[in-house]
C-alpha positions in Angstrom: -3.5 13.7 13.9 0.2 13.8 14.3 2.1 10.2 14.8 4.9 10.6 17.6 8.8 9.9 17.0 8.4 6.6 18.7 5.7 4.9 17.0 7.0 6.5 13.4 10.1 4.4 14.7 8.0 0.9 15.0 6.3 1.1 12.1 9.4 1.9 10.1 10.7 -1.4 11.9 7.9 -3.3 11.0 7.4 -1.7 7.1 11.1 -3.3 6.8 10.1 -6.5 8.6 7.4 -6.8 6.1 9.7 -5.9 2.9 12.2 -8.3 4.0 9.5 -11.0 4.4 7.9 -9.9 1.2 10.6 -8.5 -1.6 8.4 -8.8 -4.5 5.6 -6.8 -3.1 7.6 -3.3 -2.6 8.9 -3.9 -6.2 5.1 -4.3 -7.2 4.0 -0.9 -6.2 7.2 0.8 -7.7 6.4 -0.7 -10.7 2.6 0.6 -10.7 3.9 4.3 -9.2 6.6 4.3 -12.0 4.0 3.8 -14.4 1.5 6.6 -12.3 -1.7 5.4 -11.0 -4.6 7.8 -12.0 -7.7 9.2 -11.1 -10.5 5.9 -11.8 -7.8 3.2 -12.4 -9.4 -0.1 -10.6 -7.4 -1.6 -7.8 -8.5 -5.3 -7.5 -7.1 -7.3 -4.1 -8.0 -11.0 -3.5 -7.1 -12.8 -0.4 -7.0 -16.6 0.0 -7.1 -18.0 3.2 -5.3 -20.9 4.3 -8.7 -23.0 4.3 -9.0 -22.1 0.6 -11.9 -19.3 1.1 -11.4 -16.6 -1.4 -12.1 -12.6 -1.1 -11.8 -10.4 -3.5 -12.6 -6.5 -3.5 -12.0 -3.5 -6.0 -12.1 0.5 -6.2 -12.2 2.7 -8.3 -9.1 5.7 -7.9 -10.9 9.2 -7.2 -8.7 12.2 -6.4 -9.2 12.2 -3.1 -7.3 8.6 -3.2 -4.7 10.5 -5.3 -4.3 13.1 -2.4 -3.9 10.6 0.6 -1.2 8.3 -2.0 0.8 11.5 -2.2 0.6 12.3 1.6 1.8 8.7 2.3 4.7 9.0 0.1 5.7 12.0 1.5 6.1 10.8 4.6 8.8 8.4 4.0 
């Protein structure tokens, strides 16, 4: 499953949308990839919505994770 020229183009434009809307969060993950995530580090998200209504969700890192990080970081 190969991505084409012109949508690798969009979602460049819209990854520097986001870091430009967001600077704090691309400094984040180079912070926890400096320090090198590992096979079963826990990854905890939590979302509030504007109502107040909170989710929150974890996993635990298995290799295969550690396989598809390195893929996405290759790509850039």
């Amino acid at each position: 499953m190969g991505m084409n020229p012109m949508q690798l183009f969009q979602v460049m434009n819209a990854w520097k949308k986001f870091t430009s809307n967001h600077p704090k969060f691309p400094k984040f993950l180079q912070a926890v990839s400096s320090e090198g995530i590992k096979e079963d580090t826990i990854i905890e998200i939590n979302v509030t919505t504007p109502e107040g209504k909170n989710y929150c969700s974890n996993l635990k890192v298995t290799q295969s994770d550690l396989e598809l990080f390195q893929q996405l970081k290759n790509m850039q």
